[in-house]
N, CA, C and O atoms as a GROMACS GRO file, in nm:
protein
  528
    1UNK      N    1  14.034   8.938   8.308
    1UNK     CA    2  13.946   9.051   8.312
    1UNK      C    3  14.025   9.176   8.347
    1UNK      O    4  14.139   9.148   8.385
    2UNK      N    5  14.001   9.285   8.344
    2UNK     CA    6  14.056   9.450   8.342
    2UNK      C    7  13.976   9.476   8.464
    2UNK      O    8  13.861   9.432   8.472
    3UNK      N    9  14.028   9.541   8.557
    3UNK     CA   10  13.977   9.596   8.658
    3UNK      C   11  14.058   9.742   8.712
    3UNK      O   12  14.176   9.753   8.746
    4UNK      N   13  13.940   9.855   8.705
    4UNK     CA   14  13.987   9.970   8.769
    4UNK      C   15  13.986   9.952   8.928
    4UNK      O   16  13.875   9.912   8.964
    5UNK      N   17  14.080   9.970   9.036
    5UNK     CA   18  14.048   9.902   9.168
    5UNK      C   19  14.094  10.105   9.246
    5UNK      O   20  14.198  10.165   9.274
    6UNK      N   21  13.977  10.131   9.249
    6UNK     CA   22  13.907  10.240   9.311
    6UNK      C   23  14.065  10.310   9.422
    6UNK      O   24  14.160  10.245   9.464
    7UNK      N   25  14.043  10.413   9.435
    7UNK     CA   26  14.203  10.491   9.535
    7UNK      C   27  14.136  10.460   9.649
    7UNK      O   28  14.217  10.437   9.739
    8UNK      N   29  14.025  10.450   9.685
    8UNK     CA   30  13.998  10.391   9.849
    8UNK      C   31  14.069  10.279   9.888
    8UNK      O   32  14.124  10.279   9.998
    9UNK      N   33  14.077  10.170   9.803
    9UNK     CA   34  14.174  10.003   9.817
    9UNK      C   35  14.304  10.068   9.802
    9UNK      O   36  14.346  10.172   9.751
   10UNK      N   37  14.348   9.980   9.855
   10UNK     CA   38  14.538   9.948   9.858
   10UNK      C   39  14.571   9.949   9.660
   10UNK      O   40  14.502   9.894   9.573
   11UNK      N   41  14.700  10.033   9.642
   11UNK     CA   42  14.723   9.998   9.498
   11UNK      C   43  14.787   9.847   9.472
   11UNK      O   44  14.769   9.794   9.363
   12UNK      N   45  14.857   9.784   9.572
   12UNK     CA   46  14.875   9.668   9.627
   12UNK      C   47  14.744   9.532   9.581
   12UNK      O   48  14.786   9.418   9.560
   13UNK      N   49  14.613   9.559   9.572
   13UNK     CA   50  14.547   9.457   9.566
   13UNK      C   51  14.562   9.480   9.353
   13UNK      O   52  14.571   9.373   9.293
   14UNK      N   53  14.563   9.566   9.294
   14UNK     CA   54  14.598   9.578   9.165
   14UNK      C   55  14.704   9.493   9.099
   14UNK      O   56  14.679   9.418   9.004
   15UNK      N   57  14.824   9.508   9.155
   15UNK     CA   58  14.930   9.426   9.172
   15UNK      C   59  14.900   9.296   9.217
   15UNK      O   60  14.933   9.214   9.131
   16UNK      N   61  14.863   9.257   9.293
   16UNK     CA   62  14.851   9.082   9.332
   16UNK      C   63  14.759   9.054   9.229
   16UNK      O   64  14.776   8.944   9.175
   17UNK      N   65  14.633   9.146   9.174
   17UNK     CA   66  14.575   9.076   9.062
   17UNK      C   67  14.672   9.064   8.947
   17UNK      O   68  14.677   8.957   8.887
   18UNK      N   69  14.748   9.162   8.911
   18UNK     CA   70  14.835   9.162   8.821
   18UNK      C   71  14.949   9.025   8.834
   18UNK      O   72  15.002   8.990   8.729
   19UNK      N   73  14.970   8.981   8.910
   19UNK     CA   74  15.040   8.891   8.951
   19UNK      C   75  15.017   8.741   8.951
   19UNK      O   76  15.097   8.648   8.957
   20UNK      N   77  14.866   8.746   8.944
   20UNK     CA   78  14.822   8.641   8.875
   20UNK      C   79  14.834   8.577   8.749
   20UNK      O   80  14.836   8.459   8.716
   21UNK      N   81  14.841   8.676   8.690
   21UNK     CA   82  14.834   8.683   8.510
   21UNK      C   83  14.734   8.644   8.463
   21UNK      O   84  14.726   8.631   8.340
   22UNK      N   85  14.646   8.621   8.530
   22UNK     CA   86  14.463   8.616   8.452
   22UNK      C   87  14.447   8.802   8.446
   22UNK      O   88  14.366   8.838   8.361
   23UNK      N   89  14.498   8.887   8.507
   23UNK     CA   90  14.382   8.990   8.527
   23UNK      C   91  14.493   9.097   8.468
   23UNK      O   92  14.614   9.072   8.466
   24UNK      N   93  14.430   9.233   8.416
   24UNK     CA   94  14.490   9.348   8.387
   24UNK      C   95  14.453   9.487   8.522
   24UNK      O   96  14.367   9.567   8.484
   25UNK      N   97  14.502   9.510   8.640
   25UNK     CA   98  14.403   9.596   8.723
   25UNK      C   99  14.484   9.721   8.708
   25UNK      O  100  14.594   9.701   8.657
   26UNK      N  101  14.456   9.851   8.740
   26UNK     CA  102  14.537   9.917   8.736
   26UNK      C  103  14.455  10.006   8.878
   26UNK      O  104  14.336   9.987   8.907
   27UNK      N  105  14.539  10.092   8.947
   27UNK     CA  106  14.521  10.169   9.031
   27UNK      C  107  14.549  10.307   8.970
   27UNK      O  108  14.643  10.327   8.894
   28UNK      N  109  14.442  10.419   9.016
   28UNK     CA  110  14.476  10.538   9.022
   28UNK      C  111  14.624  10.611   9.078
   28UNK      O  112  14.678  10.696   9.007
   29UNK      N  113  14.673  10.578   9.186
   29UNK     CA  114  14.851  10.581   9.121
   29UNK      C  115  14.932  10.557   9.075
   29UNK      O  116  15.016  10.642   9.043
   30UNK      N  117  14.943  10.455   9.056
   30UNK     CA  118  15.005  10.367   8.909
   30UNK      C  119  15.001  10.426   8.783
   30UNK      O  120  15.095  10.408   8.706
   31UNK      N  121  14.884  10.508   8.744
   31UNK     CA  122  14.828  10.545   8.625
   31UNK      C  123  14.808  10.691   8.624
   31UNK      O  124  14.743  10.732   8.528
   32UNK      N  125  14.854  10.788   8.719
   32UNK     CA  126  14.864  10.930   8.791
   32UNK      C  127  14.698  11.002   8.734
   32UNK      O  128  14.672  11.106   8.672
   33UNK      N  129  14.631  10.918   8.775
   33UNK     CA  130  14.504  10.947   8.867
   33UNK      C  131  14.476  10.988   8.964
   33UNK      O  132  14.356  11.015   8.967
   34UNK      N  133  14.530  11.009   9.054
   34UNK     CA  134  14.507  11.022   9.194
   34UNK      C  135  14.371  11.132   9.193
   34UNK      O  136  14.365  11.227   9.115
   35UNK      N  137  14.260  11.100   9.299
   35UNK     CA  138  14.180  11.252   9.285
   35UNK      C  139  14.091  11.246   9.192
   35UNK      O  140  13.995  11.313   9.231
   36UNK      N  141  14.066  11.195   9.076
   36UNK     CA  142  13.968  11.234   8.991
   36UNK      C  143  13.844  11.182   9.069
   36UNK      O  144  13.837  11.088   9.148
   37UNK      N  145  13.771  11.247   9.036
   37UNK     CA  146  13.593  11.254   9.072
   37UNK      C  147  13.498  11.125   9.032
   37UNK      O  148  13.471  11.110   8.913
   38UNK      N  149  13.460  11.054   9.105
   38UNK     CA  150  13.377  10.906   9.079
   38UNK      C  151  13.355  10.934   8.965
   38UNK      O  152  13.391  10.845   8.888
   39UNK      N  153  13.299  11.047   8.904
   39UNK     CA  154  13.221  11.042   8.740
   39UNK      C  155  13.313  11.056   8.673
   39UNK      O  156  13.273  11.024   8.561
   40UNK      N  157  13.454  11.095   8.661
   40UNK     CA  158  13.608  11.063   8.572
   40UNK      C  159  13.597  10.918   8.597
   40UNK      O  160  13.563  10.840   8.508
   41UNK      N  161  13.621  10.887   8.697
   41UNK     CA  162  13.647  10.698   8.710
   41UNK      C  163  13.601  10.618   8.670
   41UNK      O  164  13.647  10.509   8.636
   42UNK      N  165  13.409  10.694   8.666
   42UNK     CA  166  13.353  10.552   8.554
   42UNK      C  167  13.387  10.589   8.431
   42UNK      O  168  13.409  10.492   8.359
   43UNK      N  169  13.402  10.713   8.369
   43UNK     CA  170  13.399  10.739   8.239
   43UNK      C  171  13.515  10.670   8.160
   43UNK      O  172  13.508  10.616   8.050
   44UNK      N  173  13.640  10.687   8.255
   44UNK     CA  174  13.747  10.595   8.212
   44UNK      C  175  13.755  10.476   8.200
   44UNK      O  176  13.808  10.424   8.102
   45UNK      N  177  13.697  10.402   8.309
   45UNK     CA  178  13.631  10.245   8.348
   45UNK      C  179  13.550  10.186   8.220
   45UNK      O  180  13.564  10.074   8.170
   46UNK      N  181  13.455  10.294   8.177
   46UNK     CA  182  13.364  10.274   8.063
   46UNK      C  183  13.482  10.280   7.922
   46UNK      O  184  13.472  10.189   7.840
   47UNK      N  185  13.573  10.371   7.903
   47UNK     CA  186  13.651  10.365   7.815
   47UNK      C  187  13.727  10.276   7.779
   47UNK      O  188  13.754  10.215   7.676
   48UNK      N  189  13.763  10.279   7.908
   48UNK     CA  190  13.868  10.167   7.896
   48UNK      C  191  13.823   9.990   7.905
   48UNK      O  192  13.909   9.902   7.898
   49UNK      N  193  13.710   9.968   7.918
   49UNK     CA  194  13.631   9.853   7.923
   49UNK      C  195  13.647   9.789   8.060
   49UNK      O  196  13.594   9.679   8.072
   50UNK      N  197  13.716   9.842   8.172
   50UNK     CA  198  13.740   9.844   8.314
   50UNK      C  199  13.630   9.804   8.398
   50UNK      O  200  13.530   9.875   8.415
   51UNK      N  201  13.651   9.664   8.463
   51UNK     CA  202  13.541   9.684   8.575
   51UNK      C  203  13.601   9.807   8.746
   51UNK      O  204  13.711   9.834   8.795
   52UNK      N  205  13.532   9.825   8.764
   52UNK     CA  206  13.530   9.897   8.911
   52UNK      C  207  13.544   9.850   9.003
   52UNK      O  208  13.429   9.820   9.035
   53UNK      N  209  13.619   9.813   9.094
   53UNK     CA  210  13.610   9.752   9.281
   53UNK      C  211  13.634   9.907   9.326
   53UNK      O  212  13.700  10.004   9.291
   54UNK      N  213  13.556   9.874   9.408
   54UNK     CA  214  13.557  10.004   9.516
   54UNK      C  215  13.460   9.899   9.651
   54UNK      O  216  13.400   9.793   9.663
   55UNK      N  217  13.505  10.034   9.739
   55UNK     CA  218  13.424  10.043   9.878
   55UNK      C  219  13.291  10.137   9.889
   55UNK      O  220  13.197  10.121   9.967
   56UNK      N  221  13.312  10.254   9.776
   56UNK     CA  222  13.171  10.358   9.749
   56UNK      C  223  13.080  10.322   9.714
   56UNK      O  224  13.025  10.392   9.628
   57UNK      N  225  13.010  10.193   9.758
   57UNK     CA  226  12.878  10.192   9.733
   57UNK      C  227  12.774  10.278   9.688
   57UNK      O  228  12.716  10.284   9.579
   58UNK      N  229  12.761  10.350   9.799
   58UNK     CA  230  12.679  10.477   9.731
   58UNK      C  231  12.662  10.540   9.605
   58UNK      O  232  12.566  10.548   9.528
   59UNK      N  233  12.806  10.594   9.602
   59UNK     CA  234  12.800  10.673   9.466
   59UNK      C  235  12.831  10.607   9.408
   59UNK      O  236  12.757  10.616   9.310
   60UNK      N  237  12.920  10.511   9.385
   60UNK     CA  238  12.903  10.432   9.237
   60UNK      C  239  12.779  10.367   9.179
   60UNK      O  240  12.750  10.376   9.060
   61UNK      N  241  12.682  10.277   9.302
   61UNK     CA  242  12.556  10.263   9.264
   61UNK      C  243  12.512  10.344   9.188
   61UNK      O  244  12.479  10.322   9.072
   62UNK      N  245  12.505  10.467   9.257
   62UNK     CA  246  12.406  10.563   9.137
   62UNK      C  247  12.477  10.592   8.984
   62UNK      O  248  12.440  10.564   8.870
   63UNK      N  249  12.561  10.640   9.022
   63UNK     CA  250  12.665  10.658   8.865
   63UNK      C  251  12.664  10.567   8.768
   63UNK      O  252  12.700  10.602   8.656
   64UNK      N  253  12.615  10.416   8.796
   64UNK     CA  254  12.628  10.336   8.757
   64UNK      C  255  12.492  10.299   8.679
   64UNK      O  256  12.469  10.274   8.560
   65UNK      N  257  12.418  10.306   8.786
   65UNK     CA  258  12.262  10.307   8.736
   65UNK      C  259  12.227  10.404   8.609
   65UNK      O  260  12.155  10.372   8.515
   66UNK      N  261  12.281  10.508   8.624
   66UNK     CA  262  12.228  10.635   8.548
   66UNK      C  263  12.298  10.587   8.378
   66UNK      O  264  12.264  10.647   8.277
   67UNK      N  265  12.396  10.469   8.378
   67UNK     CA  266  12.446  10.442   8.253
   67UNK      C  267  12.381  10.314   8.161
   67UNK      O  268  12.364  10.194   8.181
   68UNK      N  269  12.358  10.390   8.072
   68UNK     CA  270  12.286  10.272   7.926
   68UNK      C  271  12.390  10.130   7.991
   68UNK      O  272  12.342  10.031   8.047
   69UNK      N  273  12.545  10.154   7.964
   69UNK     CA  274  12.624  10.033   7.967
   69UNK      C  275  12.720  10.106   7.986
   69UNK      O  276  12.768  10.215   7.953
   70UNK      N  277  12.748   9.946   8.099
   70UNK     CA  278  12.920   9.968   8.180
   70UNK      C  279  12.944   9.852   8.200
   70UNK      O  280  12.876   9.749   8.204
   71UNK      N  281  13.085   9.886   8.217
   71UNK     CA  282  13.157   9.747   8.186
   71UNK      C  283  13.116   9.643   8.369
   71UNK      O  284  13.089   9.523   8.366
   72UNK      N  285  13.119   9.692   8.450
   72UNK     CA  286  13.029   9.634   8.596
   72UNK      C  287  13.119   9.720   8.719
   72UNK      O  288  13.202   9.807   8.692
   73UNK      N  289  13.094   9.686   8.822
   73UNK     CA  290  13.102   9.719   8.916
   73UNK      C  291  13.125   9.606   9.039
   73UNK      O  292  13.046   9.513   9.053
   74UNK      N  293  13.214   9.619   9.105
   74UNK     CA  294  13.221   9.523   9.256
   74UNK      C  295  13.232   9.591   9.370
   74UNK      O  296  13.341   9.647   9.386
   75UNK      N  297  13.132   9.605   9.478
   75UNK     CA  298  13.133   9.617   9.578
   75UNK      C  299  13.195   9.558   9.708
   75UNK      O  300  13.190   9.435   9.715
   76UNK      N  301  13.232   9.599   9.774
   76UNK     CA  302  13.344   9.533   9.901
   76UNK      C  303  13.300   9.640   9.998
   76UNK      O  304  13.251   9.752   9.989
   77UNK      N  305  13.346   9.543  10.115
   77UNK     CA  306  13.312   9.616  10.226
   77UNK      C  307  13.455   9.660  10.305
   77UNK      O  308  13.554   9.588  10.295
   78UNK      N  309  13.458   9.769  10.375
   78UNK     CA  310  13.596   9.824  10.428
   78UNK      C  311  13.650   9.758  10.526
   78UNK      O  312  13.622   9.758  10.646
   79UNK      N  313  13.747   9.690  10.455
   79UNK     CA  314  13.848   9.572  10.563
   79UNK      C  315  14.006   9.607  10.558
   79UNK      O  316  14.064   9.710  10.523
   80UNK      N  317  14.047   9.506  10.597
   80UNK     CA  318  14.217   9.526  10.581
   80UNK      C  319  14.232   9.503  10.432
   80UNK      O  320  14.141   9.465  10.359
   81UNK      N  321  14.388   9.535  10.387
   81UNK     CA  322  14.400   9.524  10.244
   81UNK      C  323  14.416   9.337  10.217
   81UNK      O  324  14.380   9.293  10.107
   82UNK      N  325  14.472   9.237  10.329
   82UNK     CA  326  14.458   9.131  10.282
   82UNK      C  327  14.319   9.086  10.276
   82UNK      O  328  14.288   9.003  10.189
   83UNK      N  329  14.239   9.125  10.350
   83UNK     CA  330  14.088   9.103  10.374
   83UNK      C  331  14.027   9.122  10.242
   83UNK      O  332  13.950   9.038  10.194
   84UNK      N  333  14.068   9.260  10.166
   84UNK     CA  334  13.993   9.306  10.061
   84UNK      C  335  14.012   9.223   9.910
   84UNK      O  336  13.940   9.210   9.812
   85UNK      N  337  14.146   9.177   9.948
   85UNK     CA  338  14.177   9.070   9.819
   85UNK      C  339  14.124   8.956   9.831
   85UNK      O  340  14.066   8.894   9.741
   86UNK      N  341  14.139   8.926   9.927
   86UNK     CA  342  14.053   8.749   9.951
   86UNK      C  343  13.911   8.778   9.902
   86UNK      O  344  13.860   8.700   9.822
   87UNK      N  345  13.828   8.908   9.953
   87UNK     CA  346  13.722   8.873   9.914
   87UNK      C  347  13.674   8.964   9.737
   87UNK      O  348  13.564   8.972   9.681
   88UNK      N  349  13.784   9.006   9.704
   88UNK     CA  350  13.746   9.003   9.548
   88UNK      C  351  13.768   8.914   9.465
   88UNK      O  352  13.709   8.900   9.358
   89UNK      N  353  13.893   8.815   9.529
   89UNK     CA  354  13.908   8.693   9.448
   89UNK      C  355  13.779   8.638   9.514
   89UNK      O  356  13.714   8.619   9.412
   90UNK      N  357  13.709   8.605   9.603
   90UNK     CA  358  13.592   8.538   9.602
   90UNK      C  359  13.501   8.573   9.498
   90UNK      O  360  13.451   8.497   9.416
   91UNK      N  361  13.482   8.718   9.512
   91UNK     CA  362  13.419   8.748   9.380
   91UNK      C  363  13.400   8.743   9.228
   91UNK      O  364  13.314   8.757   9.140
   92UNK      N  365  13.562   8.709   9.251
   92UNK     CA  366  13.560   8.685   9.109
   92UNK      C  367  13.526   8.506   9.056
   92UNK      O  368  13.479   8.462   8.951
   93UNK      N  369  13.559   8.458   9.147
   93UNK     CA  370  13.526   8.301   9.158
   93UNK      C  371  13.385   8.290   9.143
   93UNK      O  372  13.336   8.204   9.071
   94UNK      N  373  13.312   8.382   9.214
   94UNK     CA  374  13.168   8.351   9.241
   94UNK      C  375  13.119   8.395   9.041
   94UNK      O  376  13.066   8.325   8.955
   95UNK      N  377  13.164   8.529   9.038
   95UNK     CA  378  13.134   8.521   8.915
   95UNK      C  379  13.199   8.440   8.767
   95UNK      O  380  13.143   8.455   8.658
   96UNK      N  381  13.299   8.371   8.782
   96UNK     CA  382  13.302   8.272   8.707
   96UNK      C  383  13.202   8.172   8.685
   96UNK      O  384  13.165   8.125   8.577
   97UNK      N  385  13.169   8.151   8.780
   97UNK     CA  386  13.075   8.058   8.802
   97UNK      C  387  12.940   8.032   8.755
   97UNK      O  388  12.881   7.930   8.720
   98UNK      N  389  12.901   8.180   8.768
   98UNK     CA  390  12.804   8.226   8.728
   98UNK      C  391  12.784   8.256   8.540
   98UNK      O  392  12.699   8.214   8.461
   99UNK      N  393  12.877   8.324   8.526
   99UNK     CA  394  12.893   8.293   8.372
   99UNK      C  395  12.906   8.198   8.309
   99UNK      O  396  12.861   8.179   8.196
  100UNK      N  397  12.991   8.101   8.398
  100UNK     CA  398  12.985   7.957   8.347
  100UNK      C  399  12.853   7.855   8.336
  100UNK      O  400  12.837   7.763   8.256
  101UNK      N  401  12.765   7.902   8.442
  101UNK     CA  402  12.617   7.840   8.437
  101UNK      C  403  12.577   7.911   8.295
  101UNK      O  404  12.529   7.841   8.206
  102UNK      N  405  12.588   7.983   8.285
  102UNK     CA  406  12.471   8.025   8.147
  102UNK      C  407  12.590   8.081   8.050
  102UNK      O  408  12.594   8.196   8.006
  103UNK      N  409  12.701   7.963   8.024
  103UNK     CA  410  12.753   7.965   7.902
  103UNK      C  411  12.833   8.099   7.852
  103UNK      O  412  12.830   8.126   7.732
  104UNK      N  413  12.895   8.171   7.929
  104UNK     CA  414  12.928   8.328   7.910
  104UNK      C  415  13.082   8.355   8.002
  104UNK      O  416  13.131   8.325   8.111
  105UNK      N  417  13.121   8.439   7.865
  105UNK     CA  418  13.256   8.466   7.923
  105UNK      C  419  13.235   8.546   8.068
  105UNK      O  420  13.140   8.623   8.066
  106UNK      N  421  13.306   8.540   8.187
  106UNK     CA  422  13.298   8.617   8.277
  106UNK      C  423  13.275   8.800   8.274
  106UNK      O  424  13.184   8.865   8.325
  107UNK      N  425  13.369   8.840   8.212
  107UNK     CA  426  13.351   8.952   8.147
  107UNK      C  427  13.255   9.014   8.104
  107UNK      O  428  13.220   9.125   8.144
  108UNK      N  429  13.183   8.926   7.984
  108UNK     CA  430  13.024   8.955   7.916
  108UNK      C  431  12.946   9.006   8.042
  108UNK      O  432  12.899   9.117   8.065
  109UNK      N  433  12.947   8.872   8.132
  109UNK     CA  434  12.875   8.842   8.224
  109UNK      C  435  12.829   8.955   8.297
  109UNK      O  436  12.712   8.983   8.322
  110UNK      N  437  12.936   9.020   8.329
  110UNK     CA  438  12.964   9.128   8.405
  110UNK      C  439  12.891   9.287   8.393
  110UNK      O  440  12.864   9.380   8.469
  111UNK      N  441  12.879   9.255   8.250
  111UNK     CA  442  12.804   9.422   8.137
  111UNK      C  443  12.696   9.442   8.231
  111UNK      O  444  12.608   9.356   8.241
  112UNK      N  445  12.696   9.544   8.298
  112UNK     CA  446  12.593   9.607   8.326
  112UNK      C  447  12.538   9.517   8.502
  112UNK      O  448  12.430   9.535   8.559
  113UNK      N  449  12.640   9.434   8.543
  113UNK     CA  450  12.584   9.398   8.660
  113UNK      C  451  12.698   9.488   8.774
  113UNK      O  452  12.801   9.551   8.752
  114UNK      N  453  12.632   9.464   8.883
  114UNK     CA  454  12.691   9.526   8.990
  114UNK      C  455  12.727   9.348   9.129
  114UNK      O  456  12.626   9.310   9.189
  115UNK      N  457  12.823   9.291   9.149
  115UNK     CA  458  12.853   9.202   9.218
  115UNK      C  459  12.845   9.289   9.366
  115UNK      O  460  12.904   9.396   9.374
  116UNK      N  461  12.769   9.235   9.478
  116UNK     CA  462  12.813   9.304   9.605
  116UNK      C  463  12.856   9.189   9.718
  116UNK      O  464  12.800   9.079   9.719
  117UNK      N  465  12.958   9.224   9.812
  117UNK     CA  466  13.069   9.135   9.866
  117UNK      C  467  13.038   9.146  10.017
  117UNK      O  468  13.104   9.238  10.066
  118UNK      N  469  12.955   9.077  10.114
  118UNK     CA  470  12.976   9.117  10.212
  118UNK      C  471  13.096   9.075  10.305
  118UNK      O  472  13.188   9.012  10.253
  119UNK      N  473  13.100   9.110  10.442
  119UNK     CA  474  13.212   9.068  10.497
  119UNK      C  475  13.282   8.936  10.567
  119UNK      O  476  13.389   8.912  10.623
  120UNK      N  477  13.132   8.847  10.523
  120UNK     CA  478  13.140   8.703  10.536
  120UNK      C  479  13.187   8.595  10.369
  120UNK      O  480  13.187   8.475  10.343
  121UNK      N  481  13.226   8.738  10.283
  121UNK     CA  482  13.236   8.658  10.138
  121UNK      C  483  13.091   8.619  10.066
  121UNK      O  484  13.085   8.580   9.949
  122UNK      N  485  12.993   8.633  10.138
  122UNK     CA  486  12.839   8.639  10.050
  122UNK      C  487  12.823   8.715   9.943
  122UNK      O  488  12.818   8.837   9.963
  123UNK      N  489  12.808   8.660   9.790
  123UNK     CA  490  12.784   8.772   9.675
  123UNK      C  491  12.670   8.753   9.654
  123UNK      O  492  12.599   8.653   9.663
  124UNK      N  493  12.647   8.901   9.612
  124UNK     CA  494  12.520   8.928   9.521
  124UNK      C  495  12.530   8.953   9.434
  124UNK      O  496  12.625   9.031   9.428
  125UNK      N  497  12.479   8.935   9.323
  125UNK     CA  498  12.463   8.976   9.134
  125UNK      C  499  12.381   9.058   9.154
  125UNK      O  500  12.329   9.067   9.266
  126UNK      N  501  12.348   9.137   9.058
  126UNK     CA  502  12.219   9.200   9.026
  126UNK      C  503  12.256   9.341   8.917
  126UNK      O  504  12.361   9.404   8.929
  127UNK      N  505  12.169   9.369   8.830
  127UNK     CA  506  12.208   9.424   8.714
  127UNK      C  507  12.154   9.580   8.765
  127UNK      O  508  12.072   9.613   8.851
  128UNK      N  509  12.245   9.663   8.661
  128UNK     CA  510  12.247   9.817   8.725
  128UNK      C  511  12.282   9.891   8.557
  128UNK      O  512  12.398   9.891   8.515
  129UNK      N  513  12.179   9.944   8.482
  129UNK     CA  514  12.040   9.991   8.503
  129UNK      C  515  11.968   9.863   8.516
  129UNK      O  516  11.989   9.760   8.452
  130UNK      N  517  11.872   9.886   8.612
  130UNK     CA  518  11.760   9.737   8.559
  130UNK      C  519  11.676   9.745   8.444
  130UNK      O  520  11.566   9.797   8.430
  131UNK      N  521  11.728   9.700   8.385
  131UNK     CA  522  11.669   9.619   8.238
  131UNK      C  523  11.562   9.529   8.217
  131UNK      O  524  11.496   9.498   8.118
  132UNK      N  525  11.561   9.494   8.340
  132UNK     CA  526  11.462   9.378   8.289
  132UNK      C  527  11.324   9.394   8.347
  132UNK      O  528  11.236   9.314   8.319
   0.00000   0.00000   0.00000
Protein backbone atom coordinates (compact mmCIF):
# COMPACT_ATOMS: atom_id res chain seq x y z
CA UNK A 1 0.00 0.00 0.00
CA UNK A 2 1.25 3.92 -0.54
CA UNK A 3 1.06 5.89 2.42
CA UNK A 4 1.46 9.75 2.87
CA UNK A 5 2.73 9.66 6.77
CA UNK A 6 1.69 13.30 7.84
CA UNK A 7 5.06 15.96 9.13
CA UNK A 8 3.54 15.57 12.68
CA UNK A 9 5.11 11.60 12.71
CA UNK A 10 8.75 10.92 12.61
CA UNK A 11 9.97 10.74 8.72
CA UNK A 12 11.58 7.60 10.26
CA UNK A 13 8.19 5.61 10.55
CA UNK A 14 8.04 6.15 6.37
CA UNK A 15 11.27 4.47 6.14
CA UNK A 16 10.67 1.38 8.38
CA UNK A 17 7.49 1.06 6.22
CA UNK A 18 9.66 1.38 3.31
CA UNK A 19 11.82 -1.21 4.68
CA UNK A 20 9.47 -3.66 4.71
CA UNK A 21 8.98 -3.83 1.06
CA UNK A 22 5.20 -4.36 1.22
CA UNK A 23 4.64 -0.52 1.47
CA UNK A 24 5.58 2.74 -0.65
CA UNK A 25 5.37 5.75 2.36
CA UNK A 26 6.80 8.87 1.74
CA UNK A 27 7.23 11.82 4.23
CA UNK A 28 6.88 15.47 3.62
CA UNK A 29 10.76 15.83 3.89
CA UNK A 30 11.85 13.30 1.93
CA UNK A 31 9.67 14.72 -0.83
CA UNK A 32 10.42 18.75 0.10
CA UNK A 33 7.01 19.24 1.39
CA UNK A 34 7.62 20.49 4.45
CA UNK A 35 4.63 23.09 5.50
CA UNK A 36 2.03 22.57 3.02
CA UNK A 37 -1.52 23.10 4.39
CA UNK A 38 -3.74 19.81 5.37
CA UNK A 39 -5.81 20.71 2.11
CA UNK A 40 -2.28 20.44 -0.20
CA UNK A 41 -1.77 17.03 1.68
CA UNK A 42 -4.97 15.52 0.88
CA UNK A 43 -5.01 16.85 -2.57
CA UNK A 44 -1.67 15.18 -3.16
CA UNK A 45 -2.68 12.01 -1.08
CA UNK A 46 -5.80 12.00 -3.46
CA UNK A 47 -3.36 12.35 -6.49
CA UNK A 48 -1.14 10.40 -5.74
CA UNK A 49 -3.52 7.48 -4.57
CA UNK A 50 -1.79 7.94 -0.93
CA UNK A 51 -3.35 6.88 2.19
CA UNK A 52 -2.81 9.50 5.13
CA UNK A 53 -1.44 8.61 8.83
CA UNK A 54 -1.49 11.49 10.79
CA UNK A 55 -2.16 12.51 14.47
CA UNK A 56 -4.79 15.56 13.12
CA UNK A 57 -7.74 14.07 13.72
CA UNK A 58 -9.63 16.98 13.56
CA UNK A 59 -8.83 18.44 10.46
CA UNK A 60 -8.28 15.64 8.46
CA UNK A 61 -11.70 14.22 9.56
CA UNK A 62 -13.31 17.07 8.09
CA UNK A 63 -11.19 17.43 4.86
CA UNK A 64 -11.84 14.11 4.40
CA UNK A 65 -15.48 14.00 4.85
CA UNK A 66 -16.04 16.97 2.54
CA UNK A 67 -14.45 14.47 -0.38
CA UNK A 68 -16.64 12.38 -3.02
CA UNK A 69 -13.31 9.90 -2.79
CA UNK A 70 -10.05 9.42 -1.09
CA UNK A 71 -7.77 7.11 -1.07
CA UNK A 72 -8.36 6.71 3.32
CA UNK A 73 -7.07 8.00 6.17
CA UNK A 74 -5.38 6.53 9.60
CA UNK A 75 -5.67 8.01 12.73
CA UNK A 76 -3.06 7.56 15.66
CA UNK A 77 -2.80 8.91 18.74
CA UNK A 78 0.40 11.11 19.90
CA UNK A 79 3.04 8.69 21.21
CA UNK A 80 6.70 8.06 20.86
CA UNK A 81 7.92 7.41 17.28
CA UNK A 82 8.44 3.56 18.19
CA UNK A 83 4.94 3.63 19.74
CA UNK A 84 3.53 5.20 16.52
CA UNK A 85 4.87 2.39 14.24
CA UNK A 86 3.78 -0.49 16.25
CA UNK A 87 0.49 0.86 16.24
CA UNK A 88 0.14 1.56 12.43
CA UNK A 89 1.47 -1.74 11.70
CA UNK A 90 -1.43 -2.86 13.97
CA UNK A 91 -3.45 -1.04 11.74
CA UNK A 92 -2.54 -2.15 8.98
CA UNK A 93 -2.90 -5.85 10.14
CA UNK A 94 -6.28 -5.02 11.45
CA UNK A 95 -7.12 -3.83 8.06
CA UNK A 96 -5.89 -6.70 6.16
CA UNK A 97 -8.03 -8.54 7.81
CA UNK A 98 -10.77 -6.85 7.26
CA UNK A 99 -10.49 -6.79 3.54
CA UNK A 100 -9.72 -10.20 3.70
CA UNK A 101 -13.23 -11.00 5.37
CA UNK A 102 -15.11 -9.54 2.48
CA UNK A 103 -12.77 -10.67 -0.27
CA UNK A 104 -10.93 -7.18 -1.07
CA UNK A 105 -7.64 -5.98 -1.70
CA UNK A 106 -6.56 -3.97 1.43
CA UNK A 107 -6.17 -0.90 -0.47
CA UNK A 108 -9.78 -1.04 -2.19
CA UNK A 109 -10.76 -1.60 1.24
CA UNK A 110 -9.48 1.46 2.39
CA UNK A 111 -11.44 4.04 -0.44
CA UNK A 112 -13.13 6.27 1.45
CA UNK A 113 -12.72 4.73 5.05
CA UNK A 114 -11.06 6.45 7.88
CA UNK A 115 -9.17 3.51 10.36
CA UNK A 116 -8.87 5.15 14.03
CA UNK A 117 -5.95 3.74 16.42
CA UNK A 118 -6.28 4.16 19.97
CA UNK A 119 -3.48 3.98 22.44
CA UNK A 120 -4.23 0.48 23.52
CA UNK A 121 -3.98 -0.64 19.56
CA UNK A 122 -8.05 -0.74 19.39
CA UNK A 123 -9.19 0.03 15.62
CA UNK A 124 -12.00 1.47 14.30
CA UNK A 125 -13.22 1.38 10.55
CA UNK A 126 -15.74 3.56 9.54
CA UNK A 127 -16.31 5.29 6.15
CA UNK A 128 -15.79 9.16 5.56
CA UNK A 129 -18.16 10.65 3.45
CA UNK A 130 -20.90 8.39 4.87
CA UNK A 131 -22.38 6.78 2.08
CA UNK A 132 -24.40 4.60 3.32
Amino acid sequence: MKFFIDECLSPQVALRLNETGHHLAVHPRDVGRRGDPDHVVLRNAIAEDRIIVTENARDFRGLVGREDLHPGLVILPCVSRDQCLHLLQTAIAFLEAEALRVNEAAADHMVNRVIEVDIAGQCRIYRLPDID
